[in-house]
C-alpha positions as CSV (number, residue, x, y, z in Angstrom):
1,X,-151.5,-55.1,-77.1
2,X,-147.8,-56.4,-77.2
3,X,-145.2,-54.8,-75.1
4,X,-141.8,-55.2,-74.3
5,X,-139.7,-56.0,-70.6
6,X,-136.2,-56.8,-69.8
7,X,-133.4,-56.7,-71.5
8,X,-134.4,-60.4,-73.3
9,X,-132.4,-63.4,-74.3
10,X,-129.6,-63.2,-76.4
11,X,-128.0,-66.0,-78.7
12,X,-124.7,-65.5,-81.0
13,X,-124.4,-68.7,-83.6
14,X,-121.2,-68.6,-85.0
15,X,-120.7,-69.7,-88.9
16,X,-120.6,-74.2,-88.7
17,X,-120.3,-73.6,-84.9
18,X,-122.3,-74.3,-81.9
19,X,-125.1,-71.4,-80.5
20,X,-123.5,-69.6,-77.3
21,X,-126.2,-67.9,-74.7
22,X,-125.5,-64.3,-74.1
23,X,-125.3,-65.0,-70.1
24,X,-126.8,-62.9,-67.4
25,X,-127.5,-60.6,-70.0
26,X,-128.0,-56.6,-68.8
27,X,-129.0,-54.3,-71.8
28,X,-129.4,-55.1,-75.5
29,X,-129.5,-52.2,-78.0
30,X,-130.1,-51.8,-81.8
31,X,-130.1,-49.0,-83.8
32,X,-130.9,-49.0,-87.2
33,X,-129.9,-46.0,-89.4
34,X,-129.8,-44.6,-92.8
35,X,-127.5,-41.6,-94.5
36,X,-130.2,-38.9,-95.5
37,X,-129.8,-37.6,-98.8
38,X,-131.4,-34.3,-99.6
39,X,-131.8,-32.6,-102.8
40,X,-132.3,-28.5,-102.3
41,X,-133.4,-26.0,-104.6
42,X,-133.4,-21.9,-104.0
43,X,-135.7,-22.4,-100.9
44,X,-134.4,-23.0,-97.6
45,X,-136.2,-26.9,-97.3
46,X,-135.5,-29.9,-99.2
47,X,-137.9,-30.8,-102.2
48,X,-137.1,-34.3,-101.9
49,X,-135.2,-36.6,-99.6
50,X,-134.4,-40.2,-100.2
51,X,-132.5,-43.0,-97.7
52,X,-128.3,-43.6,-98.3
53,X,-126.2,-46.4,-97.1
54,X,-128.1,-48.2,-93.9
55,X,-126.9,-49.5,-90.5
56,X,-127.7,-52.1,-88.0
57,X,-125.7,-51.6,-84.9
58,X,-126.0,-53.5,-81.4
59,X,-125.4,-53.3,-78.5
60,X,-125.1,-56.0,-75.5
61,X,-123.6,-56.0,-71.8
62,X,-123.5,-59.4,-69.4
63,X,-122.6,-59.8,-66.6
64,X,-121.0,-62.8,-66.9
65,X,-116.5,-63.6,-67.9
66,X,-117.5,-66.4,-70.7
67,X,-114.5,-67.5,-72.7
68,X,-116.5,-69.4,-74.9
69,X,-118.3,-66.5,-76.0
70,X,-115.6,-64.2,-76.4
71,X,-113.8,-66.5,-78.5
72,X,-116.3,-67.7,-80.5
73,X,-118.0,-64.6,-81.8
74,X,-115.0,-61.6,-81.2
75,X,-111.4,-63.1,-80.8
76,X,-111.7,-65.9,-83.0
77,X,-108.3,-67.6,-81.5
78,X,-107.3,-70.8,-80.4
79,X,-108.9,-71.8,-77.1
80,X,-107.8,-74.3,-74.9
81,X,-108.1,-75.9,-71.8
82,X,-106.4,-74.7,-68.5
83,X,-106.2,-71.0,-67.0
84,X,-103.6,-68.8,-66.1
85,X,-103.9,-67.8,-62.0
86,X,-102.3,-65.7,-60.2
87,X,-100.9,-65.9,-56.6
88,X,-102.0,-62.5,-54.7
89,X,-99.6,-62.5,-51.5
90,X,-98.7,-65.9,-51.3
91,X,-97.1,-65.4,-47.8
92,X,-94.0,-67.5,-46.5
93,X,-91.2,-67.1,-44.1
94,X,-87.0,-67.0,-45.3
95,X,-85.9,-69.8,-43.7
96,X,-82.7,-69.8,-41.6
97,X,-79.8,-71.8,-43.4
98,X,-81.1,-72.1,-46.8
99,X,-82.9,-68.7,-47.6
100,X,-85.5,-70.3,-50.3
101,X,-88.9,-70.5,-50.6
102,X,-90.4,-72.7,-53.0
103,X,-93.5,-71.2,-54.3
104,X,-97.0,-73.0,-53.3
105,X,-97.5,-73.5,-57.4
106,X,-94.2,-74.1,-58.1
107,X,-94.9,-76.6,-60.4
108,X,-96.7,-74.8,-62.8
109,X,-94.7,-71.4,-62.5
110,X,-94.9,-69.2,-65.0
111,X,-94.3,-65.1,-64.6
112,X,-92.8,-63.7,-61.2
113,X,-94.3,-60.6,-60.2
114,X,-92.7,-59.3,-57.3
115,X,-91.9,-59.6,-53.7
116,X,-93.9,-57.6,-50.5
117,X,-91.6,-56.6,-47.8
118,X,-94.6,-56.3,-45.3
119,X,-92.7,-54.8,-42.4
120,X,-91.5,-52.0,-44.9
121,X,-94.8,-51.8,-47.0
122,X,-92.8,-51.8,-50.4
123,X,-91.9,-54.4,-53.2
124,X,-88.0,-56.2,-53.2
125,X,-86.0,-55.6,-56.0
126,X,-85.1,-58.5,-58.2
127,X,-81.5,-59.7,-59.3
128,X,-80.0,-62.1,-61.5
129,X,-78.8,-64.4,-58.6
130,X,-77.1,-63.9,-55.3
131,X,-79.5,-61.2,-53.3
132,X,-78.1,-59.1,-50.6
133,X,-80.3,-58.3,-48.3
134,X,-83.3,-56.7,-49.2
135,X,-83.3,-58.6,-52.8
136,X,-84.6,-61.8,-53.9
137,X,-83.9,-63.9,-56.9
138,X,-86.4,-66.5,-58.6
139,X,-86.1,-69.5,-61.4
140,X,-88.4,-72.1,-61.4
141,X,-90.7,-71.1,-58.7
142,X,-87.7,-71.0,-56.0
143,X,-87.3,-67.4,-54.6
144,X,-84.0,-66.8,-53.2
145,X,-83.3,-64.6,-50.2
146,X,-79.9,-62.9,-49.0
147,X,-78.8,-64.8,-45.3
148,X,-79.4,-61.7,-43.8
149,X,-83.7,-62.3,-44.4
150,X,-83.4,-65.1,-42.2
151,X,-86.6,-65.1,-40.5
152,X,-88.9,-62.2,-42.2
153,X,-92.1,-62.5,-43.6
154,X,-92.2,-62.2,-47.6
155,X,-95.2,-61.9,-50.1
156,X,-95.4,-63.6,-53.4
157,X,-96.9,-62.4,-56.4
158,X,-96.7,-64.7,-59.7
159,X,-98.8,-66.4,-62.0
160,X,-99.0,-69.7,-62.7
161,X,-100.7,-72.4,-64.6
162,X,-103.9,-74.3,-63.4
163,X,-104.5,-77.2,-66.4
164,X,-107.6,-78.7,-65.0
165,X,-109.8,-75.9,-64.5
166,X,-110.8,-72.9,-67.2
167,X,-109.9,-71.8,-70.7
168,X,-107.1,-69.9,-72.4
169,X,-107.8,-68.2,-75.2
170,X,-104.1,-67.2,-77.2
171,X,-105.2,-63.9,-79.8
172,X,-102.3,-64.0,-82.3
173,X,-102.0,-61.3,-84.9
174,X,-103.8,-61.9,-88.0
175,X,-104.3,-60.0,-91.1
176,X,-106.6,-57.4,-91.4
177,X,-109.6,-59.6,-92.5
178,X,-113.1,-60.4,-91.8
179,X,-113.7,-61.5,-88.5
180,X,-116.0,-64.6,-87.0
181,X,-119.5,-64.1,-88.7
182,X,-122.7,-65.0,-86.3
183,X,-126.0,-65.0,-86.2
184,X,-127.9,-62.9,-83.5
185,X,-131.2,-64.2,-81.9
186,X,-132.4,-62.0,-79.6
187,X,-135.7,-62.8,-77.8
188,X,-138.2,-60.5,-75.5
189,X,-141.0,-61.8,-73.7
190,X,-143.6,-60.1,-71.8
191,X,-147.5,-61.4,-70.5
192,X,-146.6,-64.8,-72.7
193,X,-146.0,-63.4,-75.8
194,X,-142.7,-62.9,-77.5
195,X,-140.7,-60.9,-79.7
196,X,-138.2,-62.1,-81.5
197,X,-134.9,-60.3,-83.7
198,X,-132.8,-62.2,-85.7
199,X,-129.6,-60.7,-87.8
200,X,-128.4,-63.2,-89.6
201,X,-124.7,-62.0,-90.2
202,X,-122.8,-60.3,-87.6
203,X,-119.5,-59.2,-87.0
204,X,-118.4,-58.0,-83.8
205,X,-115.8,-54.8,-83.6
206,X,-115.7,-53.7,-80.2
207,X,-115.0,-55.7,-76.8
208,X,-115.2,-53.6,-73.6
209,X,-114.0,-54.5,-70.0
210,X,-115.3,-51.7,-67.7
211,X,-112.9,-52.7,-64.5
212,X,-114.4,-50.6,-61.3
213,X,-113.5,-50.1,-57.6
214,X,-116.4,-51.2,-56.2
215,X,-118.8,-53.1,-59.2
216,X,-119.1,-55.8,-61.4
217,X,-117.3,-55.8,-64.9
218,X,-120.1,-56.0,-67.2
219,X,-118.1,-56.8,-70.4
220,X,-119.8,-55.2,-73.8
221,X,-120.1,-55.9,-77.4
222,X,-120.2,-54.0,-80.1
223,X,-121.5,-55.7,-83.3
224,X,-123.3,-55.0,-86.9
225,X,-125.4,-56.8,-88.8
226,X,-125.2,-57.4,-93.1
227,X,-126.9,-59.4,-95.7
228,X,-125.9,-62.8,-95.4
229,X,-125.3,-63.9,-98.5
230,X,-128.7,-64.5,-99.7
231,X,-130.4,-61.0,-99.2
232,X,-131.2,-61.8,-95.6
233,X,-130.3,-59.3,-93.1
234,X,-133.1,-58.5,-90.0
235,X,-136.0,-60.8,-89.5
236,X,-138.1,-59.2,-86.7
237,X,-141.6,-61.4,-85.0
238,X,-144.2,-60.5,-82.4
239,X,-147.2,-61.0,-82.0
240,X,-148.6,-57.3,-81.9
241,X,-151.9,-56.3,-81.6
C-alpha cells in the first residue's frame, strides 16, 4: 500500500526558462473541481447530473524570500543584480562646528526616512535646507543639523543601494495579459515510493506576504493549471497498490 507524508517537493519550470525549487516548502494543495449541472423534473431530485467547466487550483507556502522564484513564475519583471537595504537607526553624534553627518552608506543613498530624537523618543521634522533646532535637512546622504544639536545623539533611517549582494526585481505596469506560464512538478515520497503531479501549464494569480509579530513570513502562491497546448493538463504517477 502507497501513502502519502510531507508536504513534498515542488518544482515551477517556466516557458524556455530554467526549473526553480519551491524552497523550504510548507503545505502544497490542489483542488480539482467541476460546475454540477443538474437537470430536474416535477420531483424534488435530479434525474440526471453531468460535469460543467473544470478547475485545477493550488496551493503552495515556503518558507523561504526567493527572488528568483517570484520573478520567474508571478511577477514576470526585470531582475537584476543588487538589493535595496535599509539603515534601521544608524546612530551618529551632531558634531560641534559643522552640524553634518555623513551617512555610513552615503555612497549609495537612495530614500531618507527620517530622523530619531532618542532623548525625546519622536522623529525630526525635515526641511528644505537650513534646520533650526530640532530639524534636519538631507541631500546626498549628508544630514544637516541646526548649531543648536551640537552634541546630541541622532538616529538614521534610509535606504540605500548594496550592488554586490541580492536581486531587484522592478514590476512595471503591463497590459492586462497572460502572465508567465510554468510547469508544476510536485513530488511526495513516503517508505521509497513516490508520487508524482505534474500540471503542465500554470499561471500564478495570487502572491501572499503574511508579515507577523512574532513568526516567519511564509509567502504563498496561488496558481491554476490549463491544457497546454496539446490537450495536456494533470499527469499524476504512484506506485499504488
Amino acid at each position: 500500500m502507497q501513502s502519502a507524508f510531507g508536504a513534498g517537493f515542488l518544482w515551477g519550470t517556466p516557458v524556455g526558462g530554467q526549473p526553480v525549487m519551491f524552497a523550504s516548502l510548507q503545505d502544497c494543495s490542489l483542488d480539482a473541481s467541476f460546475d454540477q449541472k443538474l437537470l430536474y423534473g416535477q420531483a424534488s431530485f435530479a434525474q440526471e447530473m453531468a460535469r460543467g467547466k473544470g478547475k485545477l487550483d493550488f496551493k503552495a507556502t515556503v518558507g523561504r524570500i526567493d527572488p528568483n522564484l517570484f520573478n520567474s513564475i508571478f511577477w514576470g519583471g526585470t531582475a537584476t543584480p543588487g538589493q535595496i537595504a535599509t539603515a534601521l537607526g544608524e546612530t551618529a553624534l551632531v558634531p560641534s562646528g559643522n552640524e553634518t553627518i555623513t551617512a555610513v552608506n552615503a555612497a549609495t543613498f537612495q530614500v531618507d526616512l527620517g530622523v530619531f530624537d532618542p532623548s525625546t523618543g519622536r522623529f525630526l521634522p525635515r526641511v528644505s535646507a537650513n534646520p533650526s533646532a530640532g530639524q534636519y535637512s538631507v541631500a546626498a546622504g549628508v544630514y544637516t543639523f541646526a548649531a543648536a544639536d551640537a552634541g546630541l545623539t541622532r538616529r538614521l533611517y534610509y535606504t540605500f543601494g548594496q550592488p554586490t549582494s541580492g536581486t531587484t526585481i522592478a514590476v512595471g505596469n503591463p497590459l492586462m495579459d497572460a502572465g508567465p506560464i510554468f510547469r508544476a512538478d510536485l513530488v511526495q515520497t513516503y517508505r521509497g515510493k513516490q508520487s508524482v503531479i505534474t500540471a503542465w501549464a500554470c499561471q500564478a494569480f495570487k502572491l501572499s506576504f503574511p508579515f507577523k509579530q512574532d513568526d516567519f513570513t511564509l509567502p504563498a502562491f496561488d496558481f491554476s493549471a490549463m491544457d497546454d497546448g496539446s490537450g495536456h493538463v494533470l499527469t499524476q504517477s504512484s506506485q499504488g497498490y
